[in-house]
Legacy VTK file of the C-alpha trace (Angstrom):
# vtk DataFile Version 3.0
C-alpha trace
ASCII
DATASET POLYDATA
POINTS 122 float
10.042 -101.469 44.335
11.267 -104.843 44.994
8.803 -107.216 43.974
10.419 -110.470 45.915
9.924 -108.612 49.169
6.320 -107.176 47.953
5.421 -110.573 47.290
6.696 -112.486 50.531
5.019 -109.487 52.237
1.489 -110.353 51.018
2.455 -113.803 51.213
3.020 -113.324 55.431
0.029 -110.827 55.594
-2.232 -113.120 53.863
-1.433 -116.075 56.397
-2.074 -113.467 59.273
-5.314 -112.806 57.746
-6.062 -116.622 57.480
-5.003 -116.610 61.339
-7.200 -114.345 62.194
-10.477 -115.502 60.360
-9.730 -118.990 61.559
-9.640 -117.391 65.001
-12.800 -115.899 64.250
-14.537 -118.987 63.292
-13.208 -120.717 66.563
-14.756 -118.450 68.742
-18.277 -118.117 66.205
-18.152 -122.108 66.697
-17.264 -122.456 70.432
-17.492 -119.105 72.223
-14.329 -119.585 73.220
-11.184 -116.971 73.072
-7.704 -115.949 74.520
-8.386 -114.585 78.057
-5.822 -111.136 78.571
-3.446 -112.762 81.455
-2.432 -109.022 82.556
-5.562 -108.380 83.431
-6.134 -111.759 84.842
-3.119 -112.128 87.080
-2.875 -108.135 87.860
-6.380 -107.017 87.765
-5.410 -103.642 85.304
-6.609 -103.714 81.514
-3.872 -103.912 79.275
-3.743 -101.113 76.222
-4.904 -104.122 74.061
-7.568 -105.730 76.373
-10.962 -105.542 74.388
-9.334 -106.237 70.868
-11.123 -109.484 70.492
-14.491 -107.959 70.950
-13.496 -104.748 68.747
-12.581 -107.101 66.212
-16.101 -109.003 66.911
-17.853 -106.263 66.516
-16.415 -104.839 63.543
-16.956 -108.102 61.998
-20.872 -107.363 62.376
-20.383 -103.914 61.527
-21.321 -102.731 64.799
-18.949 -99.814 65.172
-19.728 -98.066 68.497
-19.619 -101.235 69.932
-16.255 -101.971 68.812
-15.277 -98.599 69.969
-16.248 -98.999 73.002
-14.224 -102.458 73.641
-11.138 -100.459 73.092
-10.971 -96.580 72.035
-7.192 -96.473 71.339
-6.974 -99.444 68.853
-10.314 -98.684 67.133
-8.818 -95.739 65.623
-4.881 -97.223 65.682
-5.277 -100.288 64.319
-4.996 -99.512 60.669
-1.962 -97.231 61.731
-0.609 -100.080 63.302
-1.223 -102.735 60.510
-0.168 -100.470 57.884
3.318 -99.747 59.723
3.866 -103.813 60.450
2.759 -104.576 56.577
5.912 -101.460 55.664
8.245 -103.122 58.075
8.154 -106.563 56.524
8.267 -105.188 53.384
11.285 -103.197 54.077
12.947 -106.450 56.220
12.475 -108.652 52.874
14.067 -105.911 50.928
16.881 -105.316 53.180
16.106 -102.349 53.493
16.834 -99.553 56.566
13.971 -98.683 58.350
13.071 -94.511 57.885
13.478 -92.426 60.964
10.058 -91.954 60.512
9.132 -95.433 61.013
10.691 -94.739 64.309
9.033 -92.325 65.170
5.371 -93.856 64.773
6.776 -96.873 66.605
7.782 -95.095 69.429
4.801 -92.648 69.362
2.388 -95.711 68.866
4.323 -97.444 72.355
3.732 -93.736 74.532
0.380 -93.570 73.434
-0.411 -96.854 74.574
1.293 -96.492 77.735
-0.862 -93.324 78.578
-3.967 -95.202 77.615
-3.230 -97.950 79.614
-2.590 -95.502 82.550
-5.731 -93.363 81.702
-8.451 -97.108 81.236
-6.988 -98.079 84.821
-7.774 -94.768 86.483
-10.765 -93.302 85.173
LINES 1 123
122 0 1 2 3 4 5 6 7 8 9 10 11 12 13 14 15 16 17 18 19 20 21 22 23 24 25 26 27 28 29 30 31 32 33 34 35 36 37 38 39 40 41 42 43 44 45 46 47 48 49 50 51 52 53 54 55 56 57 58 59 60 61 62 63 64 65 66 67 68 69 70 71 72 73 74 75 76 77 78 79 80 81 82 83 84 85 86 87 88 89 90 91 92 93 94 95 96 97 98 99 100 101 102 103 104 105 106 107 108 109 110 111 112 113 114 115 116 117 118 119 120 121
């Protein structure tokens, strides 16, 4: 394990984290967030509409509230952390990406895709 690349990786995950708690405390403070401009200038939820109010919720531990802001990324979104946390990793340490990585990225975009279809007709 390269530890260079380990550590710029926590470094860069840490400073997300730090983004997003600051971005929590804005909208605690002001009620005030990022409006979804798909959904404003189309009309159609986006497959990631409703992940500032999953991530709301979750904050108060109110988990079938956050499940219900958005089903696919309430059960994705450690998937999805997880595989951006092994892709920096493996970018510091110059490393090739697994097929496998592939895979779950591609698998990750599809299922998306047919959620996004499914929350605009149903």
């Amino acid at each position: 394990m390269n530890k260079k690349a380990l550590t710029r990786t926590i470094i860069e995950a840490g400073v997300c984290g730090l983004a997003g708690l600051s971005y929590y405390a804005f909208i605690m403070l002001t009620g005030i967030s990022l409006p979804c401009y798909i959904h404003e200038f189309t009309g159609f939820l986006c497959p990631s509409c409703g992940i500032t109010r999953m991530f709301l919720h979750l904050a108060h531990l109110e988990f079938i509230e956050a499940m219900q802001a958005n089903y696919m990324l309430f059960f994705l979104w450690p998937v999805i952390v997880l595989l951006v946390f092994y892709i920096l990793y493996k970018y510091h340490a110059r490393e090739e990406l697994p097929k496998l990585a592939y895979i779950v990225m591609y698998a990750l975009v599809g299922i998306s895709l047919i959620f996004c279809i499914i929350r605009n007709v149903i």
